[in-house]
N, C-alpha and C positions, 0 to 999 in steps of 0.2 A: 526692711524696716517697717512698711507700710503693713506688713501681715501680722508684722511683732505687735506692733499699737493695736491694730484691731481685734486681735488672740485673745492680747490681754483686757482689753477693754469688755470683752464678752466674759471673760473668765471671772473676773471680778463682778461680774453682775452676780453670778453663781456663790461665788465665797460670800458678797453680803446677804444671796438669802438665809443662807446658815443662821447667823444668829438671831434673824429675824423671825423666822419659823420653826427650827429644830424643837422648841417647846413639844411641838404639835407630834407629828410620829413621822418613821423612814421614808414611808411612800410620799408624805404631802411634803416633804422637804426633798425629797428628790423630782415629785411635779412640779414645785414650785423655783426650783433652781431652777429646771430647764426651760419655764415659760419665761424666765426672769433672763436668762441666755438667749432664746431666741427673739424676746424682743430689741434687746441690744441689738443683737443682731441686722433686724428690720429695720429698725431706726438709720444703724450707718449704710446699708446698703441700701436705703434711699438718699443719703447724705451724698451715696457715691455714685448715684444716677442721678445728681446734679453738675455732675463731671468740674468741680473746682479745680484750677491751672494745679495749684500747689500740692496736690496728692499725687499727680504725675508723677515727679522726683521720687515720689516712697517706695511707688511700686516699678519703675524702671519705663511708663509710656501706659496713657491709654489701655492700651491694648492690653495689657497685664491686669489694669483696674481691673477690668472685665472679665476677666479669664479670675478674678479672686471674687469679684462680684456673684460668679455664678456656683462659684465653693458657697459661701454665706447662703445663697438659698438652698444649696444641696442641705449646711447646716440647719438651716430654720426648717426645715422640712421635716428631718428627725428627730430635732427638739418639740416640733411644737406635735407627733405623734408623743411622743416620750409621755409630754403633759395631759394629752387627752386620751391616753391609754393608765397611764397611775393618776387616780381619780383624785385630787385631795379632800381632805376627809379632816375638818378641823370647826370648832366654834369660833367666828370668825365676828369682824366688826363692820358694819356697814353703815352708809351715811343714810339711807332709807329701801325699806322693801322694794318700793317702786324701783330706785335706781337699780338696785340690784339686780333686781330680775330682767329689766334691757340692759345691762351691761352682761348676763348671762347668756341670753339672747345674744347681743353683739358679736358675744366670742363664739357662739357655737355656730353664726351663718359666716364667720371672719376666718372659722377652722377650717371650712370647708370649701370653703371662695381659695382660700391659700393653697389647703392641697391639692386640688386643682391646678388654680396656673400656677405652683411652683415644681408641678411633673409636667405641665405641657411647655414649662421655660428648659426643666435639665433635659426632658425627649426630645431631640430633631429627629430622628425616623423611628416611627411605630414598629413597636420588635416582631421580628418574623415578615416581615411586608419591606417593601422601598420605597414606602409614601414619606414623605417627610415634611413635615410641619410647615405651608407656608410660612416666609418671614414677615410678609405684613398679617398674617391672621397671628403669630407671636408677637411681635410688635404693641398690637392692636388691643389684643387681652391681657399683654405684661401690664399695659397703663391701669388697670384697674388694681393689680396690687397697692399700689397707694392711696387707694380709696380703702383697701379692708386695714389697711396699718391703722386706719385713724379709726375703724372700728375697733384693730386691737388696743388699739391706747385709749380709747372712751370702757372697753371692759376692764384693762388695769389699772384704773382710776378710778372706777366705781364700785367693782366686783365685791363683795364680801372676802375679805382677809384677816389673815390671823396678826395684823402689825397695821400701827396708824399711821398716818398720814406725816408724821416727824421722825419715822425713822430712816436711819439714812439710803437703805433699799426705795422705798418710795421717794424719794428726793433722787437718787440717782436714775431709775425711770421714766419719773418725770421728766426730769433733763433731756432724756433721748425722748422720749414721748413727741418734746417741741420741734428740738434739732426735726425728727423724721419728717414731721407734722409742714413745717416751713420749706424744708428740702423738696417736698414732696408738689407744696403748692408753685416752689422758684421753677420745677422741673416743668410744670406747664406752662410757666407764662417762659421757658425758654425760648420757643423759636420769634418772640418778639423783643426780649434782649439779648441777646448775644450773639444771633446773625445779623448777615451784611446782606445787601440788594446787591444784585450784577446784571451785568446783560450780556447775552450770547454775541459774538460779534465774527466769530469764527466757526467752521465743524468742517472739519476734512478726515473723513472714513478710509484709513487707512486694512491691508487685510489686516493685522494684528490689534489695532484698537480704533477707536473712535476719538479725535482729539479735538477738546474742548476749548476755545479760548473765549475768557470775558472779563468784560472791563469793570472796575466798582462805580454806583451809582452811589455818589456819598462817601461815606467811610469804608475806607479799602481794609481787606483783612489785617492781622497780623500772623506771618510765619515765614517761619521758617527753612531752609532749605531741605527736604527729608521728611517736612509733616504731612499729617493729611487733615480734610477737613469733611465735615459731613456735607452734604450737598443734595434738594433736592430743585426739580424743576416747576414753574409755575403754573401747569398743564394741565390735565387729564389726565391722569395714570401715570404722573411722574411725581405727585408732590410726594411720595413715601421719602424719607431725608434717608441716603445710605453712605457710608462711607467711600473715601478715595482718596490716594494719595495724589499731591497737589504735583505735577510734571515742571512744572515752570511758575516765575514771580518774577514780577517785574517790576524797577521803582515805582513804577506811576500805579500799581494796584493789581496791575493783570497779571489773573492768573490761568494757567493751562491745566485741563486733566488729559489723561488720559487711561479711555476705558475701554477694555476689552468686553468681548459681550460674551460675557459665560452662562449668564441665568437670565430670567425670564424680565427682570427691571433692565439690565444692561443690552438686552435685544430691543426693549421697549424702547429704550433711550436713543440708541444706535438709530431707528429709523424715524424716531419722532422728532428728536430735537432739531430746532432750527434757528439761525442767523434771527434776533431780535427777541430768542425766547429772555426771561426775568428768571433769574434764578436766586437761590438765600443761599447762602454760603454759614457754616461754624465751622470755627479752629482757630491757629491751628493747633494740632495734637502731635503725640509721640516724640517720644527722644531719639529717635534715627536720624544721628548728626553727628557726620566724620569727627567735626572738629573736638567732639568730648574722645577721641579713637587715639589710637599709640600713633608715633611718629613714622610707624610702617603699616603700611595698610592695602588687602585684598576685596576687590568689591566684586561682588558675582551676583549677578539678575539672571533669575531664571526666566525668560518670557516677558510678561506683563509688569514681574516683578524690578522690572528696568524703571520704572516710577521715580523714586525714590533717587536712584543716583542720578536721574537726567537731570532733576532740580539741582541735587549740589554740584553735578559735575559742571555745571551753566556758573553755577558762582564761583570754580576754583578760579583764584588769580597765579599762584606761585609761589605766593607768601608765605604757606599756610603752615612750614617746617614737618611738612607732612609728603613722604613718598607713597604713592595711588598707583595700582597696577589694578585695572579694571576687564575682567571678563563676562560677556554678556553672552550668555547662551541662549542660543534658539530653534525651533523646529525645523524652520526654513528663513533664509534671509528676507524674504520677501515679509514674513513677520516683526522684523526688524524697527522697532521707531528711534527717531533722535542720532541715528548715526553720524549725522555731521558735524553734529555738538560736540559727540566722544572724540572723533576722528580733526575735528579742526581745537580741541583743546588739547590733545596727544599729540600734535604739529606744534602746540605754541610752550604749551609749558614743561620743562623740563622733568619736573615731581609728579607727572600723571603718562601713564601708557595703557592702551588700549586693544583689546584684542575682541573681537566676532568670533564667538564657535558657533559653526553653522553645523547643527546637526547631522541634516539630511546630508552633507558632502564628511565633514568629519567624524561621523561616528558620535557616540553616549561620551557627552563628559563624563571622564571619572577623576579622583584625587590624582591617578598619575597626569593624566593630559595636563590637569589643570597646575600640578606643580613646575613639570616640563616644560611649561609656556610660559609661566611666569616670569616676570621679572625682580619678584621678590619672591626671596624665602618663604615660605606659610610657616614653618615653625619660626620666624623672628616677627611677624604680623599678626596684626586684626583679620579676621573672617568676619566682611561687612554683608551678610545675606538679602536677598530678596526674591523671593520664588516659591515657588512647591517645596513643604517641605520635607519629602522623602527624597528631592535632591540633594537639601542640605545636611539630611542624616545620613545618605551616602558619601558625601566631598567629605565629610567630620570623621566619619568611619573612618574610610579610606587613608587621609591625613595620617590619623592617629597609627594604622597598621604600618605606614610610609616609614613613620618615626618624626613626621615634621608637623606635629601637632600645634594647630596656630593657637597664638598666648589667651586669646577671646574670641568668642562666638559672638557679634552681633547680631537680633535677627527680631523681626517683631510678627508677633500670635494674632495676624490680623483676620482673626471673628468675633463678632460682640453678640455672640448668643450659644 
């Protein structure tokens, strides 16, 4: 639904350049569709890097915005070539020479600002090499797209055009002009509305992750079981805010992460953080929550990817008219976090079992092990994922060859770039 809306929200910018421009000739009406599409475009994809709760639902979590956010710049990349490769070429109307010529201006250092960081946002590793684009020097240069948007909405409000200022193309423009313009400015004064303060109050460095407990100073989050929240540290070399899903919530506010240290912030984190650090917390995010799942349901954590069901599996009471058959697969047990949780809520409640595939002793999960084991069917349940996902395009494979293809794939695309 959420792709549907914004398709057609671009597509329509295009059909009303048509009657606005087609007087003029093919090429300025085919540049001038496309700049009129790619600014749409810009406008909501800063609308959607102010991450509002309620767009969530459109696109199925977070994590999906993003993964659609970063189509819309592969979009405005080719569009806004399109425009400055077919020259338009029309007697047009303008509010004075002066403007005109810095709104010309505008758009030609706006064009090139853009192509730029909208190939160093689609590139993570440089072709032919294995260097790959730090994430805070991406991060760092993505913030300045919202500064050349407001260059391109100050060129398509001043520019010489072939249509005035009341027709209904410039009124629809406009409109996104503001939307991007406001989005843009809400996205910087983010991290002082819509995070929380915490304090570190726990860190026990397990081999498989690093686990975080803190308590809220003030206003405790809101989330829920399955979300994650962006989080950075109040530090030296941790304030970069990255994502995590949230391991544990507690009435009184506390929350747990836990984080595996696979890159260079999460090694950084693992030996720097300490008992009293301050932290900001947002969220929380994602729709990975049994309770939207069928009345049968398989949870499988690959690794690290055990996040996610440790929070819900902590909230199941019994009630939930939901049967849970959980497998948590890993390298070596010693990897292993939250065992007592799985293993003391498979002791109490009837609707959840629990099983460890301990790699190094069992062998490669595959669809067989995993149906073998279970105690539900996979072709009459949900497949609730979290893990590496060429494990999960293996167990789906595999299922499917079985004949016991489960009814839904849950699983969430967690990269935002």
């Amino acid at each position: 639904m959420g792709a549907f809306l914004v398709w057609s929200l671009v597509v329509f910018a295009g059909l009303l350049a048509v009657p606005a421009v087609s007087h003029t000739n093919a090429t300025t009406t085919f540049s001038l569709m496309a700049s009129s599409m790619a600014f749409v475009c810009m406008a909501i994809a800063q609308f959607m890097a102010a991450r509002p709760p309620f767009i969530e639902p459109l696109f199925g979590g977070l994590d999906r915005v993003y993964h659609f956010h970063r189509k819309i710049g592969i979009s405005v990349l080719g569009l806004i070539l399109v425009h400055y490769f077919l020259t338009p070429d029309f007697k047009g109307l303008s509010l004075t020479s002066g403007l005109n010529q810095l709104a010309a201006s505008a758009g030609k250092y706006a064009f090139y600002g853009l192509s730029a960081l909208l190939v160093l946002s689609i590139v993570k590793i440089i072709p032919k090499t294995k260097i790959e684009i730090p994430y805070h020097l991406w991060r760092y240069t993505h913030r300045f797209i919202g500064l050349l948007f407001v260059l391109v909405a100050f060129h398509q409000m001043f520019i010489k055009r072939p249509y005035d200022g009341t027709a209904l193309l410039a009124v629809y423009l406009n409109a996104f002009a503001a939307l991007g313009i406001l989005s843009y400015a809400y996205t910087q004064l983010l991290p002082w509305l819509r995070t929380r303060s915490y304090e570190v109050f726990e860190v026990t460095r397990h081999d498989g992750a690093t686990i975080i407990s803190a308590r809220p100073i003030g206003r405790a989050l809101k989330v829920k079981p399955g979300q994650f929240g962006f989080l950075r540290v109040l530090k030296n070399g941790l304030r970069e805010p990255h994502p995590f899903t949230i391991a544990g919530i507690e009435a009184d506010g506390v929350v747990r992460f836990a984080i595996k240290p696979l890159g260079d912030y999460t090694r950084a984190l693992r030996e720097n953080i300490a008992i009293g650090d301050r932290l900001k917390l947002e969220g929380g995010y994602g729709q990975f929550n049994h309770r939207r799942g069928a009345k049968k349901q398989i949870w499988l954590a690959g690794g690290i990817g055990v996040t996610p069901f440790l929070a819900m599996a902590r909230h199941l009471r019994g009630d939930e008219g939901q049967d849970i058959h959980m497998v948590y697969c890993v390298r070596d047990r010693n990897e292993a976090i939250g065992l007592e949780t799985f293993e003391a809520q498979a002791a109490k409640l009837g609707n959840f079992s629990f099983v460890l595939h301990d790699s190094a002793k069992d062998g490669r999960l595959d669809a067989a092990k995993l149906a073998a084991g279970s105690a539900i069917d996979p072709g009459d349940a949900d497949l609730w994922f979290c893990g590496p996902p060429p494990l999960r395009e293996a167990i789906v494979k595999g299922l499917k060859e079985l004949g016991k293809k489960p009814r839904r794939v849950e699983f969430e695309q967690f990269q935002f770039r």
